[in-house]
MARBA-3410 file (N, C-alpha, C, O; in Angstrom, 1 decimal):
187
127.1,132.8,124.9,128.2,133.6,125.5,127.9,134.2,126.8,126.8,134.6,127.1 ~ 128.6,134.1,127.3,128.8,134.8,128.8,128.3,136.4,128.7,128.4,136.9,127.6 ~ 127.8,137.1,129.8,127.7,138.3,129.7,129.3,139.0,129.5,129.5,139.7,128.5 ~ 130.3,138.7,130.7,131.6,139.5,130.5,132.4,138.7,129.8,133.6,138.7,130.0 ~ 131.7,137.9,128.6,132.6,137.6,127.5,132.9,139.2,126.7,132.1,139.9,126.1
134.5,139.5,126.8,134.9,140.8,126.3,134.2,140.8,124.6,133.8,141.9,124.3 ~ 134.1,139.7,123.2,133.5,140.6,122.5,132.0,141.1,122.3,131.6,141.9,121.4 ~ 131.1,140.4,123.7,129.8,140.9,124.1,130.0,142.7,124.9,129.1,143.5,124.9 ~ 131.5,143.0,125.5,131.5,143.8,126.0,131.9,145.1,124.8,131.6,146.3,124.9 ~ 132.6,144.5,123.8,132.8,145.6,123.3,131.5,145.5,122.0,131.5,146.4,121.2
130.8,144.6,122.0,129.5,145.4,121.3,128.8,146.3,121.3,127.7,146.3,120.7 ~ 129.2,147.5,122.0,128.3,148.5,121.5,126.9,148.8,122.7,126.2,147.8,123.0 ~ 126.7,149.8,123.1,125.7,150.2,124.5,124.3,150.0,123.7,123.9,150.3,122.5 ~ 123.7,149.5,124.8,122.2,149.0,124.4,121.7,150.3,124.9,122.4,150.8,125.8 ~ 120.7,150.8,124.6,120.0,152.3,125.0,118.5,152.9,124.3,118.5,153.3,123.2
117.4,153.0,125.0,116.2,153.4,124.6,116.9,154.1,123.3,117.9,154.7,123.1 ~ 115.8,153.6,122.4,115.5,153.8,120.8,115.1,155.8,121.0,115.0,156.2,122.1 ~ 115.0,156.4,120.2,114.2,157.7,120.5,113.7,157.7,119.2,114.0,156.9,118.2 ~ 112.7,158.8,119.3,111.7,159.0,118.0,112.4,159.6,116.9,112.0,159.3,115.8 ~ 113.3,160.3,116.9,114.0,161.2,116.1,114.9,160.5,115.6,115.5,161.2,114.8
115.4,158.8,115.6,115.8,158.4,115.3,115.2,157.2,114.1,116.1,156.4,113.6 ~ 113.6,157.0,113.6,113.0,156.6,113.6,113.5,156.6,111.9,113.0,155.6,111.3 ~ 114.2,157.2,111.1,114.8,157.1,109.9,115.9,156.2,109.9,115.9,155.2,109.1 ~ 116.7,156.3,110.6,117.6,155.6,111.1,117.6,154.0,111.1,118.4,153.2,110.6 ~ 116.4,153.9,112.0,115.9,152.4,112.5,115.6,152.0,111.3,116.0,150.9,111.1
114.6,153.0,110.1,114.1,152.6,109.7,115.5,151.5,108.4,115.2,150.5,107.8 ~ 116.6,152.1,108.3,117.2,152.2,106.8,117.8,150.4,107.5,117.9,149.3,107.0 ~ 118.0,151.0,108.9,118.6,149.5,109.2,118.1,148.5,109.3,118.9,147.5,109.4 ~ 116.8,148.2,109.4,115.6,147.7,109.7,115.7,147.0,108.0,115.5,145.8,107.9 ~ 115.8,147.8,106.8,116.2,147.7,105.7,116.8,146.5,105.2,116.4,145.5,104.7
118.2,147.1,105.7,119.4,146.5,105.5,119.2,145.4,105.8,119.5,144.5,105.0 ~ 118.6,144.9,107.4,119.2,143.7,108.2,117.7,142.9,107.3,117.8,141.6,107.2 ~ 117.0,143.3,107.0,115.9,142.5,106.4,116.1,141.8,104.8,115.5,140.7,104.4 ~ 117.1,142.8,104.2,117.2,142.3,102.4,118.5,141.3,102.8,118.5,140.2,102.3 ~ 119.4,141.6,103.6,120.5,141.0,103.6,120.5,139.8,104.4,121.3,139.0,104.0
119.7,139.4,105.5,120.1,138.1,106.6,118.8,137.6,106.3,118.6,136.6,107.0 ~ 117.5,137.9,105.5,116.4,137.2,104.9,116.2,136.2,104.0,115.6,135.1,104.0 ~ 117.0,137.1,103.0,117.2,136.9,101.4,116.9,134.9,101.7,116.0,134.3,101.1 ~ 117.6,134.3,102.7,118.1,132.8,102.5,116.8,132.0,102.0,116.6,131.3,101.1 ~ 115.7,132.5,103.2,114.2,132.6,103.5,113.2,132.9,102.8,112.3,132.0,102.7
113.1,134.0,102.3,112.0,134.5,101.5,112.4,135.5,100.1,113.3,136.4,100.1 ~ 111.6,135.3,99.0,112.1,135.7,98.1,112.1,137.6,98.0,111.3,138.3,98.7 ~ 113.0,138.1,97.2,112.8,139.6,97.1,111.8,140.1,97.0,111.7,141.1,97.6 ~ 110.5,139.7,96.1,109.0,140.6,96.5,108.3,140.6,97.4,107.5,141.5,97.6 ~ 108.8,139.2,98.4,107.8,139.3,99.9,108.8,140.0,100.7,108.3,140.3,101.8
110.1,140.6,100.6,110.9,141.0,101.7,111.0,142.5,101.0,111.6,143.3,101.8 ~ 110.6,143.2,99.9,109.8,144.4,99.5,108.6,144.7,99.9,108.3,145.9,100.2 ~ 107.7,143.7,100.1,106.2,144.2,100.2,106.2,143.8,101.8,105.1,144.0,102.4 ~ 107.1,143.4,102.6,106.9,143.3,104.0,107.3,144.7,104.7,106.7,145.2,105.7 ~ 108.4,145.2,104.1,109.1,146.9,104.1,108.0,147.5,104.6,106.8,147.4,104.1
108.2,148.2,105.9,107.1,149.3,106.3,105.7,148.8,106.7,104.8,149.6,107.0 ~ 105.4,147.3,106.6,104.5,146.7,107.2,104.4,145.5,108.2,104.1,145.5,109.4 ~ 104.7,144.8,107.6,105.3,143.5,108.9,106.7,143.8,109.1,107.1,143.3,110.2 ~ 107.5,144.5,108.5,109.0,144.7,108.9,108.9,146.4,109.0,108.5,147.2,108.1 ~ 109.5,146.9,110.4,108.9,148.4,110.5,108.9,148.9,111.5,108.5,148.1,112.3
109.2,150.0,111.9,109.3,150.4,113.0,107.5,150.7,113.8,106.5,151.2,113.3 ~ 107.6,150.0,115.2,106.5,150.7,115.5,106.7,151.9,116.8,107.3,151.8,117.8 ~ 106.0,153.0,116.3,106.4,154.3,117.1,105.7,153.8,118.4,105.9,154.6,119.3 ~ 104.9,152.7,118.7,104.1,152.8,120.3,105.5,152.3,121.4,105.6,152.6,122.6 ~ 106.3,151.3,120.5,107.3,150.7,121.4,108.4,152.1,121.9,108.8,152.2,123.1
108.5,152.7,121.2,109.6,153.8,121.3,109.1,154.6,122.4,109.8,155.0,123.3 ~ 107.5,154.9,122.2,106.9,156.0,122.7,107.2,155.5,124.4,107.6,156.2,125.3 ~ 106.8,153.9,124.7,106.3,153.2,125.5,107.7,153.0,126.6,107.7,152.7,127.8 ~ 108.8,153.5,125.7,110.6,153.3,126.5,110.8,152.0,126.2,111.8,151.6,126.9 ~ 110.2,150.8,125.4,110.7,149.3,125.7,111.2,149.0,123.8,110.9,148.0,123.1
111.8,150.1,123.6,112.4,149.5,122.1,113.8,150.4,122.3,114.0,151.6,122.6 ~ 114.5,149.4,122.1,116.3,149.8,122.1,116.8,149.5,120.7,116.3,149.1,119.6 ~ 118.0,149.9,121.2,118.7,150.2,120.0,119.8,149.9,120.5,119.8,150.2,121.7 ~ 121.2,149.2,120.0,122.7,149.2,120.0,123.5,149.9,119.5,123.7,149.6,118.3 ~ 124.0,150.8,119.9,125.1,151.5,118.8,126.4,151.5,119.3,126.8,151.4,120.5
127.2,151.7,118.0,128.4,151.8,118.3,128.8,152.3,117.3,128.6,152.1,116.1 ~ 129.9,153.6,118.1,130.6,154.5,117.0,129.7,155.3,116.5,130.1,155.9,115.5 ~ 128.7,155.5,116.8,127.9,156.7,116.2,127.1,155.9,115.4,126.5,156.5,114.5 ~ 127.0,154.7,115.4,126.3,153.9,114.1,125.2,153.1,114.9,125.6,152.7,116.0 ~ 123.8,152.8,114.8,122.7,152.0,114.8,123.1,150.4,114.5,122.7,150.1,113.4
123.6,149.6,115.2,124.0,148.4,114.9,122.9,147.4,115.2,122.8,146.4,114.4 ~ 122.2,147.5,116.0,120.8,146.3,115.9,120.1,147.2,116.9,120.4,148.1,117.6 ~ 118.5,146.4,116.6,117.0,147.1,117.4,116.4,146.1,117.8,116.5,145.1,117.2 ~ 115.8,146.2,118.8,114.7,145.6,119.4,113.8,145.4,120.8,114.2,145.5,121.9 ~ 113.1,145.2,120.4,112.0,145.6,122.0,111.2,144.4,122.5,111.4,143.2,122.3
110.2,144.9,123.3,109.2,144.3,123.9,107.8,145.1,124.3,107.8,146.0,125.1 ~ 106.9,144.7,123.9,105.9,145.4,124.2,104.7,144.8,125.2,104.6,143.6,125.3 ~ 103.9,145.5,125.9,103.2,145.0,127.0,101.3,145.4,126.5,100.4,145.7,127.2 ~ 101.4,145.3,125.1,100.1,146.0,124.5,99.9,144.5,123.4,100.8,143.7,123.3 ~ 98.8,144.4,122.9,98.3,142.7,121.8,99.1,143.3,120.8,100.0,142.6,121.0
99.4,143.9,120.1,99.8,143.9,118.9,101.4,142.9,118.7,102.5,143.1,119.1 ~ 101.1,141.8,118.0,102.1,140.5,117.6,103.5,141.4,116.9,104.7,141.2,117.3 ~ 103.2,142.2,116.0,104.1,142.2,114.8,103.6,143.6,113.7,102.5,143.9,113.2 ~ 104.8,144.1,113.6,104.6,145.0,112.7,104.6,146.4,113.1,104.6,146.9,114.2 ~ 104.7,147.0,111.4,105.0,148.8,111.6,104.0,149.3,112.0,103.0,148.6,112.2
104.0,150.8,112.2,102.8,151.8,112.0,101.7,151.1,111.0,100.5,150.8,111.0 ~ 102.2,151.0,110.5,101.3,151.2,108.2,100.4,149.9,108.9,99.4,149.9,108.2 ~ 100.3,149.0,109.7,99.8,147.9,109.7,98.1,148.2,110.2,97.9,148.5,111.4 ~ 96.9,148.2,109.4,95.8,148.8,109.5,95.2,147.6,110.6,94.1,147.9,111.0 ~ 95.6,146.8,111.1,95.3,145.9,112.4,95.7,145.5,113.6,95.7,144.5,114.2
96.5,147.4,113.9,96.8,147.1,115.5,95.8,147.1,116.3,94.7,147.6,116.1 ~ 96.5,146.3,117.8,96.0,146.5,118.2,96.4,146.8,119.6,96.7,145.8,120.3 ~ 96.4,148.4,120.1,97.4,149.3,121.0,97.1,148.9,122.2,97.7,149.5,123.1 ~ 96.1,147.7,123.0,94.9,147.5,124.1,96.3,147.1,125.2,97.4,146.7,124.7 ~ 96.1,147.3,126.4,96.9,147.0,127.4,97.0,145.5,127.3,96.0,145.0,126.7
98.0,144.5,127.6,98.0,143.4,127.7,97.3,143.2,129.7,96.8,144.2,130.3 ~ 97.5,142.1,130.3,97.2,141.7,131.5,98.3,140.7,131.7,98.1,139.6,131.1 ~ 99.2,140.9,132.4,100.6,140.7,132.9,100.0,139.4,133.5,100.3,138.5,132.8 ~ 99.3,139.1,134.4,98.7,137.7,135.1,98.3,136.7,134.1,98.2,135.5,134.3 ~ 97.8,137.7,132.3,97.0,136.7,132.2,97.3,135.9,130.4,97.1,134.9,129.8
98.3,137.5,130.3,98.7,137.3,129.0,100.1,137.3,128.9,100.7,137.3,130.0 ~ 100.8,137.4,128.0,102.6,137.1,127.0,102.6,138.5,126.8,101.7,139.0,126.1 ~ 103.8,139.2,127.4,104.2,140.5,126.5,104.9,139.7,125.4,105.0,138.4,125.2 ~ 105.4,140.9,124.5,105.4,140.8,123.0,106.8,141.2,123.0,107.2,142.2,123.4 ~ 107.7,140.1,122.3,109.0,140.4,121.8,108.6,140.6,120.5,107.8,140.0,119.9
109.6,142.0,120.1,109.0,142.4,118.9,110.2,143.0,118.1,111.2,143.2,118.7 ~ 110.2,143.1,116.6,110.8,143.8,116.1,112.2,143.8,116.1,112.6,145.0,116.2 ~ 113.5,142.5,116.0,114.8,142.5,116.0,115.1,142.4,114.6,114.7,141.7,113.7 ~ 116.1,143.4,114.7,117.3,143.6,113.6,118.4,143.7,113.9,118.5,144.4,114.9 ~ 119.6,143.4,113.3,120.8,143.6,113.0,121.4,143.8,112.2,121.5,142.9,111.4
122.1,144.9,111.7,123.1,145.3,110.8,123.6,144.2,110.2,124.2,143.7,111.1 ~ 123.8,143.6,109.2,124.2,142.5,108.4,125.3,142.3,108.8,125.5,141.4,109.6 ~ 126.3,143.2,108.5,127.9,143.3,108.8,128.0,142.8,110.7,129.1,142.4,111.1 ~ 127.3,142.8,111.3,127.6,142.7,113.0,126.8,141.8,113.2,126.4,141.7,114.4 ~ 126.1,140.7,112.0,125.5,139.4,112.5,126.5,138.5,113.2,127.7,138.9,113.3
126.0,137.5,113.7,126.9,136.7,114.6,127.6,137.5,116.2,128.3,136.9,116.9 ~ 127.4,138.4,116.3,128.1,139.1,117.1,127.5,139.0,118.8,128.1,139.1,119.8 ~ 126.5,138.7,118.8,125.2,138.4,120.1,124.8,139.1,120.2,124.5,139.4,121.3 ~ 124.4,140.2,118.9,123.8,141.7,119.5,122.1,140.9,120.0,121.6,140.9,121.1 ~ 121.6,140.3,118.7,120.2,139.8,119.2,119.8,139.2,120.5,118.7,139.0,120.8
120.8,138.7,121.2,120.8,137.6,122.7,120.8,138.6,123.2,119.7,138.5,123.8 ~ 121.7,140.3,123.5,121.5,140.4,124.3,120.7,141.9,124.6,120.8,142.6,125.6 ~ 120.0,142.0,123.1,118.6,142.6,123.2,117.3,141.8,123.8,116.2,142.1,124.2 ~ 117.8,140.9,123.7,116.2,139.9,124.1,116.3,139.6,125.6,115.5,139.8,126.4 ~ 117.6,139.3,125.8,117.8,139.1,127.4,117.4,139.9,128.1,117.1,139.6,129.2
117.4,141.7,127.7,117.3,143.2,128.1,115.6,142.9,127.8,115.1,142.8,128.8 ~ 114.7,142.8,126.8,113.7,142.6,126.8,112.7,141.8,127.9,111.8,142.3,128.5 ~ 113.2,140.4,128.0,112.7,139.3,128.9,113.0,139.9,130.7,112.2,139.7,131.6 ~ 114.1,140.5,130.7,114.1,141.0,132.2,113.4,142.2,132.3,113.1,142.6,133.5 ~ 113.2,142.9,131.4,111.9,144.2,131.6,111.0,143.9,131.7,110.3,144.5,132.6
110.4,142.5,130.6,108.7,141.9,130.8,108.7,141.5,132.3,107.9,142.0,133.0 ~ 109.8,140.5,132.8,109.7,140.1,133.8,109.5,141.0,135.5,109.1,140.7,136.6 ~ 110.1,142.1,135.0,110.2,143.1,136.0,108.3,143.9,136.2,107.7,144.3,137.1 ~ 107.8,143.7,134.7,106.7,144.0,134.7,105.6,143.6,135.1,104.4,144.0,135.2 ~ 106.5,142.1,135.3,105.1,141.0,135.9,104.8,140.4,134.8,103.6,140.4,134.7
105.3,140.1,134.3,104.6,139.2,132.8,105.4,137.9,133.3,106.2,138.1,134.2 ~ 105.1,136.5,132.7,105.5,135.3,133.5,105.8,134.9,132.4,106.3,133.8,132.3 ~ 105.5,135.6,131.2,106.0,134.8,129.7,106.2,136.0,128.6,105.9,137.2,128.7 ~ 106.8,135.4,127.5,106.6,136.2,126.7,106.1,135.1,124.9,106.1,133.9,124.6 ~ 105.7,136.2,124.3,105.8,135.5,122.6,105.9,136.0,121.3,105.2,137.0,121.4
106.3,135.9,120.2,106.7,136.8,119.8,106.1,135.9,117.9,105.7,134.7,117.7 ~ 106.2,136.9,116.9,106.2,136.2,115.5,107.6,135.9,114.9,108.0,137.0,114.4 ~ 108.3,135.2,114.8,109.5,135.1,114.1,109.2,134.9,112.9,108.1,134.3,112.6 ~ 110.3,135.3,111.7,111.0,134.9,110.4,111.4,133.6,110.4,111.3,132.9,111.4 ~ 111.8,133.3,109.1,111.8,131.9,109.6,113.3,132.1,109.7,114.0,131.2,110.2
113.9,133.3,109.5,115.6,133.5,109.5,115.8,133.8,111.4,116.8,133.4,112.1 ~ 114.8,134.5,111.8,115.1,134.6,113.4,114.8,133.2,114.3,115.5,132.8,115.2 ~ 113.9,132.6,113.8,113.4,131.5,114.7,114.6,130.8,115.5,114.5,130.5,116.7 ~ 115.8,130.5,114.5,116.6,129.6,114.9,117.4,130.5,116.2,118.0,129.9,117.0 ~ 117.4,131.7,116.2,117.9,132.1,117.5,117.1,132.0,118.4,117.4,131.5,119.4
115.5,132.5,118.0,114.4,132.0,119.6,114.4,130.9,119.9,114.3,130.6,121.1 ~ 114.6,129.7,118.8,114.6,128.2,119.1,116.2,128.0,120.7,116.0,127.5,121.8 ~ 117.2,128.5,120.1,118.3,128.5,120.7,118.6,129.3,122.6,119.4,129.0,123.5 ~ 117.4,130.5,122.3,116.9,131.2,123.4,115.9,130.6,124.3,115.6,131.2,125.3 ~ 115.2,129.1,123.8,114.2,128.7,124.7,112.6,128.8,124.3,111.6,128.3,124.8
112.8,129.5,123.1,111.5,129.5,122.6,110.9,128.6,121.6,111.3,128.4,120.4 ~ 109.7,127.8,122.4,108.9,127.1,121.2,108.3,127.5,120.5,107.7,128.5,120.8 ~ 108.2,126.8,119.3,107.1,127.0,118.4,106.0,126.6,118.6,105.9,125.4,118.9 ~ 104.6,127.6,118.5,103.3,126.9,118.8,102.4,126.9,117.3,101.3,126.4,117.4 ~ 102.6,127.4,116.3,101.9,127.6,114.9,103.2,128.3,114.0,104.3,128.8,114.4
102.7,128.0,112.5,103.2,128.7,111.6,102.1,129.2,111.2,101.1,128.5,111.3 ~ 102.0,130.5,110.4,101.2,131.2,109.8,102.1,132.1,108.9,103.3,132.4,109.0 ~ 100.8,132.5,107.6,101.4,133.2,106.4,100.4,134.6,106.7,99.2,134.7,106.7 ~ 101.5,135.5,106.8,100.9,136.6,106.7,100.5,137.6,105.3,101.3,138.1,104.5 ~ 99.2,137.9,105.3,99.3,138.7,104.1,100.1,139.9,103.6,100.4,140.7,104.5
100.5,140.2,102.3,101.4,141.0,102.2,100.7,142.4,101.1,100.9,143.6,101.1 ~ 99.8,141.2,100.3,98.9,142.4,98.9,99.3,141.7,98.1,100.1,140.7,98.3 ~ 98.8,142.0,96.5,99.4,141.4,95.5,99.9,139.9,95.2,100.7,139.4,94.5 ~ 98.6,139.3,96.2,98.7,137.7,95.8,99.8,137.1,96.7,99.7,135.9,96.9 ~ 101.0,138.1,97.4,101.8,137.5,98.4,101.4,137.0,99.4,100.3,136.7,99.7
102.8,136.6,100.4,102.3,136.1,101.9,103.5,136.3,102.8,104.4,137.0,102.3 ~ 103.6,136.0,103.2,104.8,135.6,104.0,104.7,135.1,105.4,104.0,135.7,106.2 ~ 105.7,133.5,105.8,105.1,132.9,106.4,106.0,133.4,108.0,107.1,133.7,107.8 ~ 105.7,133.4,109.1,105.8,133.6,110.0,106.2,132.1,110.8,106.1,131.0,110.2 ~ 106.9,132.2,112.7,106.0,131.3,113.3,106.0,131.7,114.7,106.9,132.0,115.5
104.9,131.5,115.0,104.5,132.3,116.4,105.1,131.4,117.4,104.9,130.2,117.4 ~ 105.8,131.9,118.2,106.4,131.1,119.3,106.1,131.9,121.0,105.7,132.9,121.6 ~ 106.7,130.8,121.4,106.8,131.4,123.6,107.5,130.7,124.2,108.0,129.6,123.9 ~ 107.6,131.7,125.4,108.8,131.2,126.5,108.2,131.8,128.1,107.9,133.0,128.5 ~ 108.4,130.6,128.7,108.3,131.2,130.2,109.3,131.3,130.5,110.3,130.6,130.1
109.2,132.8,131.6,109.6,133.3,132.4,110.2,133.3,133.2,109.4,133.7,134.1 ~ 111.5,132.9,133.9,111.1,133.0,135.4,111.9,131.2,135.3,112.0,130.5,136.3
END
């Protein structure tokens, strides 16, 4: 869809995430995970992903490069981009890693999209990532890459992004859940 296609216009103002909202994020983060997942992966890997691979990370917020859409006073979808290695995941994740990326030499990080179940289909995710990709680019990054679901992929596939690996990420308790890392130049 077009940018001044009117129902992109009346979706709702894209706007830095804040910390105090970080409950918030988190319930929708929730929501958009048991509900547009389910197709994908079964209910104990989309329980034990809660708060670890699926999760708010406070560095993106802290950093200004994690948004939020709202409308009507409501949290309707999240997501960011980060310019630090860490792929994926919440706070709770015992293997970040916070290190500056190198804009010449590395992929910032699309990270962390959700949407309110009820306002799927709507382009909220096109046009958080589009708001993402022109910030990396503003930053000097010439690419980006990101871990998708296998429920997100088909929009990065649709945005330009290939797939370069699938991997299963650990979860505990014998789980996994499989991921697939993908990229997209820039520019």
């Amino acid at each position: 869809m077009a940018a001044s296609d009117p129902a992109l216009a009346a979706a709702g103002v894209i706007r830095p995430a804040r910390l105090e909202e970080r409950s918030n994020i988190e319930r929708l983060i929730a929501r958009s995970v048991r509900e547009l997942c389910k197709g994908d992966y079964s209910s104990a890997q989309l329980e034990a992903a809660l708060g670890s691979a699926f999760g708010v990370d406070t560095s993106l917020i802290e950093d200004g490069t994690y948004f939020v859409i709202e409308e009507a006073g409501e949290l309707i979808a999240a997501g960011g981009w980060s310019f630090r290695k860490t792929l994926f995941g919440a706070d709770a994740r015992p293997d970040r890693t916070p290190e500056l990326l190198d804009p010449a030499r590395d992929a910032a990080r699309i990270r962390a999209f959700f949407v309110a179940p009820e306002q799927a289909r709507r382009g909220l995710g096109r046009r958080l990532l589009a708001r993402c990709e022109a910030e990396a680019q503003a930053r000097g990054f010439l690419g980006v890459e990101l871990a998708a679901t296998l429920t997100g992929e088909r929009l990065y596939r649709a945005m330009g992004y290939l797939p370069v690996r699938r991997f299963a990420h650990p979860l505990g308790a014998g789980l996994t859940i499989d991921f697939v890392n993908m990229q997209k130049r820039l520019g």
